[in-house]
mmCIF file of the N, C-alpha and C atoms, coordinates in Angstrom:
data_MODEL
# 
_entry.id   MODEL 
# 
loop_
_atom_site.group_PDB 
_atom_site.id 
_atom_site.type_symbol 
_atom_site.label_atom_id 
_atom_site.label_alt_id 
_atom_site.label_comp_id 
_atom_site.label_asym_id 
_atom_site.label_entity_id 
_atom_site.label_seq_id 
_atom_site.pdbx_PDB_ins_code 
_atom_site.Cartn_x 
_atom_site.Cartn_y 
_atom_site.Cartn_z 
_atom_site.occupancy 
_atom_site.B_iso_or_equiv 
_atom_site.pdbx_formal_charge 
_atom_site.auth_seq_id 
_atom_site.auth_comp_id 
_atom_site.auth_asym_id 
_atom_site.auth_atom_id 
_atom_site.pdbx_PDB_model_num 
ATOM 1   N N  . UNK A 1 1  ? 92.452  97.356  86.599  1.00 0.00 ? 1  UNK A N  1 
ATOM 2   C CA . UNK A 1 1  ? 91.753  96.493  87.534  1.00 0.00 ? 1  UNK A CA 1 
ATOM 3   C C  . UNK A 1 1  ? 92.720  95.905  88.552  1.00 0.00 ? 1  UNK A C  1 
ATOM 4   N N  . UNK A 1 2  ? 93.940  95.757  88.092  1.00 0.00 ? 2  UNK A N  1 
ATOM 5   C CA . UNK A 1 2  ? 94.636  94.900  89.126  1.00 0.00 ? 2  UNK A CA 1 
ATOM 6   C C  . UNK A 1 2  ? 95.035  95.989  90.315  1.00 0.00 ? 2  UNK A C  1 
ATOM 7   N N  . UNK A 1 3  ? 95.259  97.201  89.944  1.00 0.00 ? 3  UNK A N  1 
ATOM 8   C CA . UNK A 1 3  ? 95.615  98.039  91.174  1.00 0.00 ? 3  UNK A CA 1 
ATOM 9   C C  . UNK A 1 3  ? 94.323  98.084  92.561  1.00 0.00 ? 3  UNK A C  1 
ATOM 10  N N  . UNK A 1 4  ? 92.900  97.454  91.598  1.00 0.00 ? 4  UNK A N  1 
ATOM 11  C CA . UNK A 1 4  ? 92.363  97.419  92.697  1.00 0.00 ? 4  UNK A CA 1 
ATOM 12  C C  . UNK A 1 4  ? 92.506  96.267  93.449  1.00 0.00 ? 4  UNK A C  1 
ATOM 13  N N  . UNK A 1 5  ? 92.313  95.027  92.563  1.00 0.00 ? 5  UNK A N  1 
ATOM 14  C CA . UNK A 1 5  ? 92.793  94.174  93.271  1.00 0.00 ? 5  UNK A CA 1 
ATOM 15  C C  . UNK A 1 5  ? 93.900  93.752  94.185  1.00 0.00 ? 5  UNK A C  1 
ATOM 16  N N  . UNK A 1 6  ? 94.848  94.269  93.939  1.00 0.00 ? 6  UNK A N  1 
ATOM 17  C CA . UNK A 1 6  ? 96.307  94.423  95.489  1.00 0.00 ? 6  UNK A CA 1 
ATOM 18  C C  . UNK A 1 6  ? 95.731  95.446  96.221  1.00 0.00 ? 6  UNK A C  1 
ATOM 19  N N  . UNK A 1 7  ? 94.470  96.303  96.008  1.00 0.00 ? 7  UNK A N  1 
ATOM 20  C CA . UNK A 1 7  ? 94.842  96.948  97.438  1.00 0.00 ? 7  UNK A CA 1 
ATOM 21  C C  . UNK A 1 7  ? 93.240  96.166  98.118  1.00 0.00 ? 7  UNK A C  1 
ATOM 22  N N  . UNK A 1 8  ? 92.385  95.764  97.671  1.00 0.00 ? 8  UNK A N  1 
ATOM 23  C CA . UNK A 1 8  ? 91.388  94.615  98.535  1.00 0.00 ? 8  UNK A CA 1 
ATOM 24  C C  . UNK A 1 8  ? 92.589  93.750  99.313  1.00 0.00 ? 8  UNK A C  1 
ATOM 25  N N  . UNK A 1 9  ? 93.682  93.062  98.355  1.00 0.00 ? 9  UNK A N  1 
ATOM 26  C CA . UNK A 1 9  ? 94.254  92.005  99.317  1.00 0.00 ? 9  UNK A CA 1 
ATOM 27  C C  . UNK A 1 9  ? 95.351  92.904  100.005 1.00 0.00 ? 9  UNK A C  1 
ATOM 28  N N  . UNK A 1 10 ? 95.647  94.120  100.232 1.00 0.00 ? 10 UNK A N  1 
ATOM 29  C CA . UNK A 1 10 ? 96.568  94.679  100.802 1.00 0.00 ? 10 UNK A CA 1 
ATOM 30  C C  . UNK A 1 10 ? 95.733  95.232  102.511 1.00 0.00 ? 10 UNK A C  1 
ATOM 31  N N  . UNK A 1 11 ? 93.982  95.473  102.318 1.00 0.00 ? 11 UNK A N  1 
ATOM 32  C CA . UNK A 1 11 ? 93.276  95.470  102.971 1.00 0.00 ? 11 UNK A CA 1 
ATOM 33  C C  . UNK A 1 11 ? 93.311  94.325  103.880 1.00 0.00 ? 11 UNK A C  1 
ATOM 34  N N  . UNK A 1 12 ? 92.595  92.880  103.046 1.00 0.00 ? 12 UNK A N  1 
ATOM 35  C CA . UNK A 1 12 ? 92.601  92.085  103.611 1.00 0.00 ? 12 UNK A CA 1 
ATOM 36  C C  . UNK A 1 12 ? 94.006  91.599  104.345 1.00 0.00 ? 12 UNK A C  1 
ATOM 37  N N  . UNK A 1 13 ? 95.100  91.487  104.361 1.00 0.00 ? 13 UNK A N  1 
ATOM 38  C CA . UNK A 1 13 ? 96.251  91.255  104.956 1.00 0.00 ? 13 UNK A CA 1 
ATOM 39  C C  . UNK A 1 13 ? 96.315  92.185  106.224 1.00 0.00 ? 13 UNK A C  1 
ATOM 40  N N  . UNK A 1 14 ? 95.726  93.378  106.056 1.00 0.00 ? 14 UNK A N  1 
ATOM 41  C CA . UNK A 1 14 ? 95.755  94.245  107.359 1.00 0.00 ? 14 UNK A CA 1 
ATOM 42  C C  . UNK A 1 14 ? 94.375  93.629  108.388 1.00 0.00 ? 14 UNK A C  1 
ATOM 43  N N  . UNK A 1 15 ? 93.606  93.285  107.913 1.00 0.00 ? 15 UNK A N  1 
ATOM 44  C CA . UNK A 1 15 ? 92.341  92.793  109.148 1.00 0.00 ? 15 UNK A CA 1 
ATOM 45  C C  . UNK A 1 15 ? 92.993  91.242  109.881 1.00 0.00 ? 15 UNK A C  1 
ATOM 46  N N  . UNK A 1 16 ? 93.838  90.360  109.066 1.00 0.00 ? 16 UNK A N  1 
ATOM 47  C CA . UNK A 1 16 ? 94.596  89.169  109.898 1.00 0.00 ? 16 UNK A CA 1 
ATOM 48  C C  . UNK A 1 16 ? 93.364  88.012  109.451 1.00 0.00 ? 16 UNK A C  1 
ATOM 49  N N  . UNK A 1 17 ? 92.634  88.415  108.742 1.00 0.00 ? 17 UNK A N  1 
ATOM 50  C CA . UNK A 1 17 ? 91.580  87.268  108.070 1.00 0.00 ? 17 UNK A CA 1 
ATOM 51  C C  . UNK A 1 17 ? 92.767  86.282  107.516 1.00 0.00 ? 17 UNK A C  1 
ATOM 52  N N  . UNK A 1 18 ? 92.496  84.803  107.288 1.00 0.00 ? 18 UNK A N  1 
ATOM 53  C CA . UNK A 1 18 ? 93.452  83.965  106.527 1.00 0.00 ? 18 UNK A CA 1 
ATOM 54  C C  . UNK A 1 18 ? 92.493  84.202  105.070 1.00 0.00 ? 18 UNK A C  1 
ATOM 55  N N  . UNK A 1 19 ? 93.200  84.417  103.571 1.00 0.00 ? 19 UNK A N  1 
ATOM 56  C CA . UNK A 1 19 ? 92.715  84.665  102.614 1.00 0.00 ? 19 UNK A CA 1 
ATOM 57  C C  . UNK A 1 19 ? 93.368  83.681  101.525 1.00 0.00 ? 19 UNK A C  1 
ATOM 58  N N  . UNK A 1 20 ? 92.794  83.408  99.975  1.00 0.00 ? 20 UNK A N  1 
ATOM 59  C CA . UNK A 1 20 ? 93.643  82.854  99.329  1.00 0.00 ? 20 UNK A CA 1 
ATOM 60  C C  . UNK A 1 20 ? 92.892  83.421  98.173  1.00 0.00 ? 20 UNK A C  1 
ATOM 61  N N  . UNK A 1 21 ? 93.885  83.516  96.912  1.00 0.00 ? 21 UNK A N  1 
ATOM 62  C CA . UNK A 1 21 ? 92.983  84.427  95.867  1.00 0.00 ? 21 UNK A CA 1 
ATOM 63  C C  . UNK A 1 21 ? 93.495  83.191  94.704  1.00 0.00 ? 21 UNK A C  1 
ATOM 64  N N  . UNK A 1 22 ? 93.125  83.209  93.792  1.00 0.00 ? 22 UNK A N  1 
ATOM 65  C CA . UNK A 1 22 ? 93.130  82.597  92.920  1.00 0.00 ? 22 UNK A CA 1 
ATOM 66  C C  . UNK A 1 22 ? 92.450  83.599  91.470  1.00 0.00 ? 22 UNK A C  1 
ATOM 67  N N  . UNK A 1 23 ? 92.692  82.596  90.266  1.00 0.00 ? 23 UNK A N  1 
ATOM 68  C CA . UNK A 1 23 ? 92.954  83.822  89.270  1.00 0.00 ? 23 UNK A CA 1 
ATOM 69  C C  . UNK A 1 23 ? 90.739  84.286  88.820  1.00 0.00 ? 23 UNK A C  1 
ATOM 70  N N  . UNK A 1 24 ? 90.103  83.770  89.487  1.00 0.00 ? 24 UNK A N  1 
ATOM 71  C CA . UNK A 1 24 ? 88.508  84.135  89.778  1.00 0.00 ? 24 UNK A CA 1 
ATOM 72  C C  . UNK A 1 24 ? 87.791  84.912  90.963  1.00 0.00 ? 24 UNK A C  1 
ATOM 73  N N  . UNK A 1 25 ? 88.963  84.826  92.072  1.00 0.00 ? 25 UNK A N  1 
ATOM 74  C CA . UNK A 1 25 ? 87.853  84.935  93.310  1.00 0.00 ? 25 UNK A CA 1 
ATOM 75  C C  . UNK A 1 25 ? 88.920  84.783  94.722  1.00 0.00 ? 25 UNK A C  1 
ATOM 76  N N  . UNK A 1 26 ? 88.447  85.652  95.350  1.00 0.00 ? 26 UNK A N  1 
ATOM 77  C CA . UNK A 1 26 ? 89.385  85.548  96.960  1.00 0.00 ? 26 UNK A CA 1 
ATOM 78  C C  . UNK A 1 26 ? 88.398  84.596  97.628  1.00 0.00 ? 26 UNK A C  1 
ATOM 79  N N  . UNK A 1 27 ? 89.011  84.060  98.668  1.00 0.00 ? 27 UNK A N  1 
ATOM 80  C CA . UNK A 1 27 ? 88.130  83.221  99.739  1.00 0.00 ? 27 UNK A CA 1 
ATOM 81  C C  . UNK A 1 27 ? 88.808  83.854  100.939 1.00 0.00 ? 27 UNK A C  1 
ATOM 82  N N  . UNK A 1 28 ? 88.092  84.187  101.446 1.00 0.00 ? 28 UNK A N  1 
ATOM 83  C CA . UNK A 1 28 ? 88.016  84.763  103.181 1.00 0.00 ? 28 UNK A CA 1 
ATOM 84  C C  . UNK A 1 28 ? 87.299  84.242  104.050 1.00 0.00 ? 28 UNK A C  1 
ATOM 85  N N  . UNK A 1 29 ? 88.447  83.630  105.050 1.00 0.00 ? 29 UNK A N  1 
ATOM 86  C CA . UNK A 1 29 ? 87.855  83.055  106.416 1.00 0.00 ? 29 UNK A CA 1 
ATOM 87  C C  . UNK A 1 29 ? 87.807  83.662  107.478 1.00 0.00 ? 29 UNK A C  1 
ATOM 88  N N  . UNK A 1 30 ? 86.681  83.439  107.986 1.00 0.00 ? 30 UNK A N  1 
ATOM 89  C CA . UNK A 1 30 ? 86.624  84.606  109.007 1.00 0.00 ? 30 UNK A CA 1 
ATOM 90  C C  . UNK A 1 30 ? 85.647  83.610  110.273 1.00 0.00 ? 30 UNK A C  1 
ATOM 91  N N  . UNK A 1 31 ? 86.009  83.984  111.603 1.00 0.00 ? 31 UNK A N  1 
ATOM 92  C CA . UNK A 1 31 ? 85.641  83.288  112.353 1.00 0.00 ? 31 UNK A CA 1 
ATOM 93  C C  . UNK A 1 31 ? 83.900  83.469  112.710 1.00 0.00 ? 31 UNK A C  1 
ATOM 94  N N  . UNK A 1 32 ? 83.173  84.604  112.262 1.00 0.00 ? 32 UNK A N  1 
ATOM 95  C CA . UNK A 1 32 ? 82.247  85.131  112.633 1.00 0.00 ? 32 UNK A CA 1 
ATOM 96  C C  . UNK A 1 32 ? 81.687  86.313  111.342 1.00 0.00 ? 32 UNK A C  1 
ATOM 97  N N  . UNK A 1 33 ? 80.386  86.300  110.995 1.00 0.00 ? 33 UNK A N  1 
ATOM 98  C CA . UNK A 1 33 ? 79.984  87.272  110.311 1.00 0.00 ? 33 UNK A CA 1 
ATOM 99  C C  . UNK A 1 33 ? 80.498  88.776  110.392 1.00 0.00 ? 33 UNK A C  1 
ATOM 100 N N  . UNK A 1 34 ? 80.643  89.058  112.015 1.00 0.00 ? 34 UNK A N  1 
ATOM 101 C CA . UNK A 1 34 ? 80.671  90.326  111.981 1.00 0.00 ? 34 UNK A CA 1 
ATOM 102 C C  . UNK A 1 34 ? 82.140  90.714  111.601 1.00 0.00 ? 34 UNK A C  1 
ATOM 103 N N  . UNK A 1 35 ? 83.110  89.579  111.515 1.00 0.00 ? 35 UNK A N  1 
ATOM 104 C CA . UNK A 1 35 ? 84.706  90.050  111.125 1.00 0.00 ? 35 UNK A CA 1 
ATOM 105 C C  . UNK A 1 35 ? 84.613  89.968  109.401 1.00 0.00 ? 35 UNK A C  1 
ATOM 106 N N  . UNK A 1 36 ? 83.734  89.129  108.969 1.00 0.00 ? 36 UNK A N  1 
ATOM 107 C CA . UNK A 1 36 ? 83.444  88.917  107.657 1.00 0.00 ? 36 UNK A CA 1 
ATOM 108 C C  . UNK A 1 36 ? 82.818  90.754  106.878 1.00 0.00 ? 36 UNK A C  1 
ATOM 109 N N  . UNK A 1 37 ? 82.183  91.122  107.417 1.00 0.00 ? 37 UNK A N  1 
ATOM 110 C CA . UNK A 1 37 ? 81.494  92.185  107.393 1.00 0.00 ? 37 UNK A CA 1 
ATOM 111 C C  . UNK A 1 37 ? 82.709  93.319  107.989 1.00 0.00 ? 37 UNK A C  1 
ATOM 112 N N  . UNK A 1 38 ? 82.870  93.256  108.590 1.00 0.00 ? 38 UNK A N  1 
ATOM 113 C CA . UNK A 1 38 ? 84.249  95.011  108.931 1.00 0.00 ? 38 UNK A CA 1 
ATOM 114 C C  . UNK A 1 38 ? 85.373  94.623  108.099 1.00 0.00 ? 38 UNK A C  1 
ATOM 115 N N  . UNK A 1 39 ? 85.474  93.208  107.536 1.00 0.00 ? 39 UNK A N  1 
ATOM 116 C CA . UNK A 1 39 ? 86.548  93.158  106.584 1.00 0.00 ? 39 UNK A CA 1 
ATOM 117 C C  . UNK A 1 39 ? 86.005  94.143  104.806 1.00 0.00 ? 39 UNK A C  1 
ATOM 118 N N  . UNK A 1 40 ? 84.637  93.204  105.035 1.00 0.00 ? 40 UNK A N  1 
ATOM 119 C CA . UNK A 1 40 ? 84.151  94.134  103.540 1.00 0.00 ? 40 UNK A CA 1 
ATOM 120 C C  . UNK A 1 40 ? 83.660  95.360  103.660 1.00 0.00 ? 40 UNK A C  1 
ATOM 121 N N  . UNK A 1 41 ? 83.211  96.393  104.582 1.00 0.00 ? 41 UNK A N  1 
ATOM 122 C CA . UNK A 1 41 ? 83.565  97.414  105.031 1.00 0.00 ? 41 UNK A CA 1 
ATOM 123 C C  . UNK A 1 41 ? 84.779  98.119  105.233 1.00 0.00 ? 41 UNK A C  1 
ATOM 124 N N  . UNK A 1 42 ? 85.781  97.677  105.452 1.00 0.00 ? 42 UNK A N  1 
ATOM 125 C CA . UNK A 1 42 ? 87.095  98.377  104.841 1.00 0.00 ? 42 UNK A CA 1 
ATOM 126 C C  . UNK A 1 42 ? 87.957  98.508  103.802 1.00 0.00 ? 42 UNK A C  1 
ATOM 127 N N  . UNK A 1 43 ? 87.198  97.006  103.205 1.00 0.00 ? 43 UNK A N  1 
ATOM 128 C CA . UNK A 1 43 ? 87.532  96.980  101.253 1.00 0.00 ? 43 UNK A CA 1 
ATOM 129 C C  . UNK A 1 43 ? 86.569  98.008  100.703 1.00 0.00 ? 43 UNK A C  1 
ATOM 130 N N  . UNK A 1 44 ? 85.516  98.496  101.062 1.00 0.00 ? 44 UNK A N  1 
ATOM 131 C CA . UNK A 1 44 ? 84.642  99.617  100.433 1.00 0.00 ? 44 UNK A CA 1 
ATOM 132 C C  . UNK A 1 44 ? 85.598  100.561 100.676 1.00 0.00 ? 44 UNK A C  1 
ATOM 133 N N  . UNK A 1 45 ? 85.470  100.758 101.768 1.00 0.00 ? 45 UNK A N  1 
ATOM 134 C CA . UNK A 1 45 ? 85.946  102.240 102.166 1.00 0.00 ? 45 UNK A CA 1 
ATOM 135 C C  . UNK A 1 45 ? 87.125  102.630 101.394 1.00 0.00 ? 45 UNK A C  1 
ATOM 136 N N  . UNK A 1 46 ? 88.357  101.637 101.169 1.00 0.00 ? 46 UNK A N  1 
ATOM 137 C CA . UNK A 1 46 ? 88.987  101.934 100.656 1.00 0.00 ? 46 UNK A CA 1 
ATOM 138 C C  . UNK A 1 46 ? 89.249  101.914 99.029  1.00 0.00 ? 46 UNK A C  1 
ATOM 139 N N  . UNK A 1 47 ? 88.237  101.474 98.403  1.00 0.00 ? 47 UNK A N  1 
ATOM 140 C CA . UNK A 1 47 ? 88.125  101.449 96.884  1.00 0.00 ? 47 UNK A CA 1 
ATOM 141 C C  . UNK A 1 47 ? 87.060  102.297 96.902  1.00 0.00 ? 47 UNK A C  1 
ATOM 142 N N  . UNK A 1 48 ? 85.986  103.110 97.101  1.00 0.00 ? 48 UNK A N  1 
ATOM 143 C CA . UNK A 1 48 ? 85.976  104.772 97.443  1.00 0.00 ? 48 UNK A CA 1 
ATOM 144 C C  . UNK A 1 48 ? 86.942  105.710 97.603  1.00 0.00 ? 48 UNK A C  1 
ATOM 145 N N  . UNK A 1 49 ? 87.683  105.296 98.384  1.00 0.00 ? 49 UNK A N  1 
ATOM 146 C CA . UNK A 1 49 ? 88.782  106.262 98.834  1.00 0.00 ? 49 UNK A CA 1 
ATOM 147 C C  . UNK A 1 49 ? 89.922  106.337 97.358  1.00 0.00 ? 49 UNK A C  1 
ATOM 148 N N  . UNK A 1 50 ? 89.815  105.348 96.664  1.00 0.00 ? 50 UNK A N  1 
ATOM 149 C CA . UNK A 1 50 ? 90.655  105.240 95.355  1.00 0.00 ? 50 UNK A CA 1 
ATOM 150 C C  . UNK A 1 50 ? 89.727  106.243 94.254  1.00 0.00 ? 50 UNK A C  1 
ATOM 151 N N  . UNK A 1 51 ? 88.637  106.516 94.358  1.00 0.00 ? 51 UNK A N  1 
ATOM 152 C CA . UNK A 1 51 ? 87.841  107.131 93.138  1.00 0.00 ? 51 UNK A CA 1 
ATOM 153 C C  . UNK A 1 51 ? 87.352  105.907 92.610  1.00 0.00 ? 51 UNK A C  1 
ATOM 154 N N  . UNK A 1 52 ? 86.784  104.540 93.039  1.00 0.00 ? 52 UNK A N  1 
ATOM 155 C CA . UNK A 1 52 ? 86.037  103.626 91.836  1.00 0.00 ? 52 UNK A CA 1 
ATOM 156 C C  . UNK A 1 52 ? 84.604  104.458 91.757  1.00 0.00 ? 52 UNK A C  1 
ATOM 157 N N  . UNK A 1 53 ? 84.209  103.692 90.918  1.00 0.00 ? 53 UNK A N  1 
ATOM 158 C CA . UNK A 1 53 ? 82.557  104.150 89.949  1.00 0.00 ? 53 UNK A CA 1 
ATOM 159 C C  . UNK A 1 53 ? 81.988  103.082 90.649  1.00 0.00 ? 53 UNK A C  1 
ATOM 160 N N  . UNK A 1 54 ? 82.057  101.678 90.396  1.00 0.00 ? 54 UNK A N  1 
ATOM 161 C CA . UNK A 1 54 ? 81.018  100.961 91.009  1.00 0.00 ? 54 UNK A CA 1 
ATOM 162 C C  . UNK A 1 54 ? 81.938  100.315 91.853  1.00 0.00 ? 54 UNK A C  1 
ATOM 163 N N  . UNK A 1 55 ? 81.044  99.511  92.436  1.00 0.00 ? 55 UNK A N  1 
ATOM 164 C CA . UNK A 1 55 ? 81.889  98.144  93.749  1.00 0.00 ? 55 UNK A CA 1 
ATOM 165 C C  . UNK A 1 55 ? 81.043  96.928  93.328  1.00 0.00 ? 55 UNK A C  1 
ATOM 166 N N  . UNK A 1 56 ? 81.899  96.085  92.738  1.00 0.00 ? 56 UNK A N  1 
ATOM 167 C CA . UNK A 1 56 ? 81.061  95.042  92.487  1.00 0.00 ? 56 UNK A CA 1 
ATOM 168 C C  . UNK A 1 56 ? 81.308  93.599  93.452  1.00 0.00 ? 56 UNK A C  1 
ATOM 169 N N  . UNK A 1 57 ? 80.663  93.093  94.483  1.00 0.00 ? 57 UNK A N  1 
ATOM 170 C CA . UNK A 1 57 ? 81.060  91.450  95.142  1.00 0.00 ? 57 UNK A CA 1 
ATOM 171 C C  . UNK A 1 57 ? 79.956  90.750  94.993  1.00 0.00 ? 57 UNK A C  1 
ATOM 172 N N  . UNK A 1 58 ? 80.364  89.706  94.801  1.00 0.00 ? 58 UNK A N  1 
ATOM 173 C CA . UNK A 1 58 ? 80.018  88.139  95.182  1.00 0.00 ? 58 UNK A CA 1 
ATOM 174 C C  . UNK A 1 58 ? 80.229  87.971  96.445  1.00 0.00 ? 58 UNK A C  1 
ATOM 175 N N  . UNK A 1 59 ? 79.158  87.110  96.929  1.00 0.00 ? 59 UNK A N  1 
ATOM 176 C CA . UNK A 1 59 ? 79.407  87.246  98.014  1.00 0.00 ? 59 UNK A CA 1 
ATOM 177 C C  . UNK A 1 59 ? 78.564  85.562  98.417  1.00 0.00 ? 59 UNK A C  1 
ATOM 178 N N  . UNK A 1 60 ? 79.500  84.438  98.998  1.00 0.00 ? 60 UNK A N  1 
ATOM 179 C CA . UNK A 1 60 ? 78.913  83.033  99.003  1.00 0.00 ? 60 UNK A CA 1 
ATOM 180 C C  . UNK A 1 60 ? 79.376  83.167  100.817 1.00 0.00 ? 60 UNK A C  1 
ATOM 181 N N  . UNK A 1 61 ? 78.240  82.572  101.113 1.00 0.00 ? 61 UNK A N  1 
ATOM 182 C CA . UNK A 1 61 ? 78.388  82.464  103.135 1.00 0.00 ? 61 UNK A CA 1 
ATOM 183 C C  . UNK A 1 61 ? 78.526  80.834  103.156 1.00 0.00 ? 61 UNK A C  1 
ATOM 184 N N  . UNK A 1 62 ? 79.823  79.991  103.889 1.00 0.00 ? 62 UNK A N  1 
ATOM 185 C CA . UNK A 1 62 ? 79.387  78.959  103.632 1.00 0.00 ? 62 UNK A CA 1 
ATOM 186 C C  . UNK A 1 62 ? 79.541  78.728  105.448 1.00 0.00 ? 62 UNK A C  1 
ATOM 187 N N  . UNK A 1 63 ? 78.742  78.636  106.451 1.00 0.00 ? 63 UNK A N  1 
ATOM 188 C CA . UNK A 1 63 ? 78.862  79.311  107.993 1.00 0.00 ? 63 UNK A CA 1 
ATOM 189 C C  . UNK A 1 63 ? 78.540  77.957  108.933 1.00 0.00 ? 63 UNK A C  1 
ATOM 190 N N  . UNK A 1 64 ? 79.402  76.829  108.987 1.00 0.00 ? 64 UNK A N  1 
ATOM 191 C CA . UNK A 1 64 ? 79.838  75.598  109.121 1.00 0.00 ? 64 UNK A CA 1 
ATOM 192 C C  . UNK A 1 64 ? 79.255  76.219  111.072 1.00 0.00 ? 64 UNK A C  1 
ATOM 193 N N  . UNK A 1 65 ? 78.484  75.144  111.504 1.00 0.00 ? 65 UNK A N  1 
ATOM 194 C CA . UNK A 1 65 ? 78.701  75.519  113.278 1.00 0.00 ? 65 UNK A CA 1 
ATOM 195 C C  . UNK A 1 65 ? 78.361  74.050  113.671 1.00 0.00 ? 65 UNK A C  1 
ATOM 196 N N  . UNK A 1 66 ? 78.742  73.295  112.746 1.00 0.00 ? 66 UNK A N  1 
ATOM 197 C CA . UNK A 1 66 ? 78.621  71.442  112.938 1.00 0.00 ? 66 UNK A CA 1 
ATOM 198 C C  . UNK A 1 66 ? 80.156  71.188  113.778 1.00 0.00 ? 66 UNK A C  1 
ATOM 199 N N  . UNK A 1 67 ? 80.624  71.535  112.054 1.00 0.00 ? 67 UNK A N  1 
ATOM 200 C CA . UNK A 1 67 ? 82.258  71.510  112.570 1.00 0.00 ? 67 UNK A CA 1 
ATOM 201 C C  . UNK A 1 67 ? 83.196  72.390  111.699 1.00 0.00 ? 67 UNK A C  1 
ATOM 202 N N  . UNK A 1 68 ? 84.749  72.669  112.420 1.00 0.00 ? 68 UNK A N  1 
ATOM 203 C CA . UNK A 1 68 ? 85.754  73.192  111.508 1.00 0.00 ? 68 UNK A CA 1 
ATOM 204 C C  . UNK A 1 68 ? 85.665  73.118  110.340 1.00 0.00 ? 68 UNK A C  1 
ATOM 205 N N  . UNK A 1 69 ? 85.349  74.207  109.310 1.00 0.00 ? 69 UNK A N  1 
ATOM 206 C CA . UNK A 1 69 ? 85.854  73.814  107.828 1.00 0.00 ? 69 UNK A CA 1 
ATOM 207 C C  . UNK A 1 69 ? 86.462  74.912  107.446 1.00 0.00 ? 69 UNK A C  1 
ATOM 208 N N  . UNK A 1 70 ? 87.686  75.102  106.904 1.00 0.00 ? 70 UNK A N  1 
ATOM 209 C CA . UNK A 1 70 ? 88.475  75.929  106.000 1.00 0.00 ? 70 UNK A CA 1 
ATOM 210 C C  . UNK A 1 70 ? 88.854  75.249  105.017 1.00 0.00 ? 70 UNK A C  1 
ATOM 211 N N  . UNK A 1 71 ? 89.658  76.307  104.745 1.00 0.00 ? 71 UNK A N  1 
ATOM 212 C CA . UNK A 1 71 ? 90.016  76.150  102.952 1.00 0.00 ? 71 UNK A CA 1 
ATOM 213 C C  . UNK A 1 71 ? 90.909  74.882  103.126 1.00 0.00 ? 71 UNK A C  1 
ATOM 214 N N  . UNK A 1 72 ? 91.816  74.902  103.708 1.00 0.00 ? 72 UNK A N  1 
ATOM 215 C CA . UNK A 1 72 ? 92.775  73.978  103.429 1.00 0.00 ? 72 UNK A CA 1 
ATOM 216 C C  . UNK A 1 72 ? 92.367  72.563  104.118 1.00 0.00 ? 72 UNK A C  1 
ATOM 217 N N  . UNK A 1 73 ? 91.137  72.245  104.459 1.00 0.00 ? 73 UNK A N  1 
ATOM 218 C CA . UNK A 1 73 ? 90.211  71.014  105.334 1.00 0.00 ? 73 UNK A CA 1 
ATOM 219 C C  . UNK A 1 73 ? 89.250  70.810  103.966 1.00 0.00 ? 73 UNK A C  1 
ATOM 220 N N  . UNK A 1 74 ? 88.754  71.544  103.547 1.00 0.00 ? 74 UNK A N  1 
ATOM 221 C CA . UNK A 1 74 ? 87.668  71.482  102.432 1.00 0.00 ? 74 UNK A CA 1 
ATOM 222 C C  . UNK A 1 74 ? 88.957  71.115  100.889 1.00 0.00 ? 74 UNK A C  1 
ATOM 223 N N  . UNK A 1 75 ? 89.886  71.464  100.775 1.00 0.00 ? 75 UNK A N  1 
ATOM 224 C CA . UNK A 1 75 ? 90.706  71.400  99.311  1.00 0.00 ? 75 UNK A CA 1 
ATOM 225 C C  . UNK A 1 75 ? 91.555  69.946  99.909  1.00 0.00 ? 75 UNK A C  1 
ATOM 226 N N  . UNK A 1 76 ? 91.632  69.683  101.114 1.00 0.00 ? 76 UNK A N  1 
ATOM 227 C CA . UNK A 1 76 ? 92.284  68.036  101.604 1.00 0.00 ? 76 UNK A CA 1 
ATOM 228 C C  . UNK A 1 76 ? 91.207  67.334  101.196 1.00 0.00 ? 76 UNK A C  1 
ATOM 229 N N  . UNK A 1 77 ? 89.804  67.665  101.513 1.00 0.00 ? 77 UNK A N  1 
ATOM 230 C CA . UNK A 1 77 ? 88.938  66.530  101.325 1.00 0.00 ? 77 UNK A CA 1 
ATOM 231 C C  . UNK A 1 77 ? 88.607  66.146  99.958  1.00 0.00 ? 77 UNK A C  1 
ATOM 232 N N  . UNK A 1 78 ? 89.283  66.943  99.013  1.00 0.00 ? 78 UNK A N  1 
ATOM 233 C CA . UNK A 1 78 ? 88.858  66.607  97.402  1.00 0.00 ? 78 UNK A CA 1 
ATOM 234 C C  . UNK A 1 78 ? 90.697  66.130  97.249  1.00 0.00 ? 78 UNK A C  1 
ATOM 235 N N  . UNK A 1 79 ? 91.510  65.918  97.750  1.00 0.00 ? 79 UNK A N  1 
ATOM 236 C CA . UNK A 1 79 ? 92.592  65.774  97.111  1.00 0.00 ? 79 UNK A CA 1 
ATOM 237 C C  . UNK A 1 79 ? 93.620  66.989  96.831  1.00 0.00 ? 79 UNK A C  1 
ATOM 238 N N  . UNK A 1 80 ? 93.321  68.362  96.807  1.00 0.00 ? 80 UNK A N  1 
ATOM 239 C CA . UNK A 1 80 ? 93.737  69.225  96.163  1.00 0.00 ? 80 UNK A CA 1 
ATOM 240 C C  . UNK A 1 80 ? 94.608  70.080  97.365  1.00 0.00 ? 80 UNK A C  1 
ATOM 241 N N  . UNK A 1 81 ? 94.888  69.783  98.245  1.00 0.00 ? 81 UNK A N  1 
ATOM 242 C CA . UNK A 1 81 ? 95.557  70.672  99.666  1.00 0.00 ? 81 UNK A CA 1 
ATOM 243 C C  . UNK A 1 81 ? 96.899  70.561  99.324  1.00 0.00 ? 81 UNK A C  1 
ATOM 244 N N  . UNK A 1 82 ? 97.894  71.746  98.947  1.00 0.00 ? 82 UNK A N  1 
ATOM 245 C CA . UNK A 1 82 ? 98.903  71.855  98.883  1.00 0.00 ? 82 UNK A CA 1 
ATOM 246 C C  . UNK A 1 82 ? 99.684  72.124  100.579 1.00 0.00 ? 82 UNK A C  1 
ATOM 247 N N  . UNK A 1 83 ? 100.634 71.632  100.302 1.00 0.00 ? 83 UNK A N  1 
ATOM 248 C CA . UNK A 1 83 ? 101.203 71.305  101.517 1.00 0.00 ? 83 UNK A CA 1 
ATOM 249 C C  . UNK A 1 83 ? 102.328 72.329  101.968 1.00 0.00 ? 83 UNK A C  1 
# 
């Protein structure tokens, strides 16, 4: 499992998305659905391209157009923003 997992984040590092993985779940910020979407379109393509059997995501939209929120604005507001 983990070989798939470095190459999703070896993917994601090539699209320039800001990402953070933790030992459950990646979070990907993306300025717009459609970069959100050609990012997970090239994590398919390329875990196909490996021989997987299934593709399994989760997939949570959290699509803020009030104001700025990222990871490191949302983990300051609980206390938890490493510096």
């Amino acid at each position: 499992m983990s070989r798939y997992v470095k190459k999703v984040l070896s993917v994601l590092d090539g699209t320039g998305l800001h990402h953070e993985t933790n030992a459950m779940a990646t979070v990907v910020e993306a300025p717009d659905l459609r970069s959100l979407f050609a990012a997970l379109a090239q994590i398919e393509d390329a875990l196909v391209a490996m021989g997987v059997d299934r593709i399994h995501m989760d997939l949570h939209v959290d699509h803020r157009l009030d104001k700025e929120a990222t990871i490191h604005s949302k983990l300051t507001s609980i206390g938890r923003a490493s510096h």
